[in-house]
C-alpha positions as CSV (number, residue, x, y, z in Angstrom):
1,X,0.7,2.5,39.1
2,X,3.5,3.9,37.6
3,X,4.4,0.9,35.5
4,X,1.1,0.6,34.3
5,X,1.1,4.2,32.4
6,X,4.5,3.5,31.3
7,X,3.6,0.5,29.8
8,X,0.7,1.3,28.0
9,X,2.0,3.4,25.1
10,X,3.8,0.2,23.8
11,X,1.3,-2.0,24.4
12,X,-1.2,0.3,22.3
13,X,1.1,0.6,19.7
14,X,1.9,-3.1,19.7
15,X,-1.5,-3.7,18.8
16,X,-2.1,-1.3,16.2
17,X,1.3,-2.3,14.4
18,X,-0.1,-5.7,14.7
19,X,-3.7,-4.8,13.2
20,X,-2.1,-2.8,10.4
21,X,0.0,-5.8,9.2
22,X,-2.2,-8.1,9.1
23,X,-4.9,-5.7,6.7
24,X,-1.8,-5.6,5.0
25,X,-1.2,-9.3,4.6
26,X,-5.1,-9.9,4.2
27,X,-5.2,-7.5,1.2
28,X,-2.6,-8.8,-0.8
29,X,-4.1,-11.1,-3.9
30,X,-7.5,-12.0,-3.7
31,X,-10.3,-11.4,-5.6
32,X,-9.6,-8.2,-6.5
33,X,-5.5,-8.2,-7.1
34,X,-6.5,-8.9,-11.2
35,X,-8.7,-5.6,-10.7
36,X,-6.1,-4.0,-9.1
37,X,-3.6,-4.8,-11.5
38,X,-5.6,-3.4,-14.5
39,X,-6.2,-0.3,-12.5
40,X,-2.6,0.4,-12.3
41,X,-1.6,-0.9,-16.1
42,X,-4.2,1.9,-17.3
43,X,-2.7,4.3,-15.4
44,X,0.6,3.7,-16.6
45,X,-0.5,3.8,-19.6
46,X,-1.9,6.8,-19.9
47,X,1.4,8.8,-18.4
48,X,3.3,7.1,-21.6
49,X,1.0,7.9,-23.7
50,X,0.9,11.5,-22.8
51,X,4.9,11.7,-22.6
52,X,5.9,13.8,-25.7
53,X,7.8,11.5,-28.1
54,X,11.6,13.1,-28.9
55,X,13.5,12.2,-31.6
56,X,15.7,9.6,-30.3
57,X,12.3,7.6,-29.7
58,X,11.1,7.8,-32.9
């Protein structure tokens, strides 16, 4: 029974390495990438526009 107990950790964490990559591969694009997308373009654009302008900018 030894084996057994020394297999199991890998085993476990086979699985859940698989399950994480495939949420992973099932979440990419979709529906909601455009969503996603506009999410993170608003956010960037909000840092910018808070970013003091210097005078080699302007």
């Amino acid at each position: 029974m030894d084996y057994l107990s020394a297999l199991l950790p890998p085993v476990v964490m086979a699985v859940f390495f698989i399950g994480v990559i495939r949420v992973i591969v099932k979440t990419q694009g979709g529906a909601q990438k455009a969503k996603e997308d506009a999410a993170v373009d608003a956010a960037l654009k909000r840092v910018e526009s808070a970013r003091p302008a210097t005078g080699a900018d302007a």
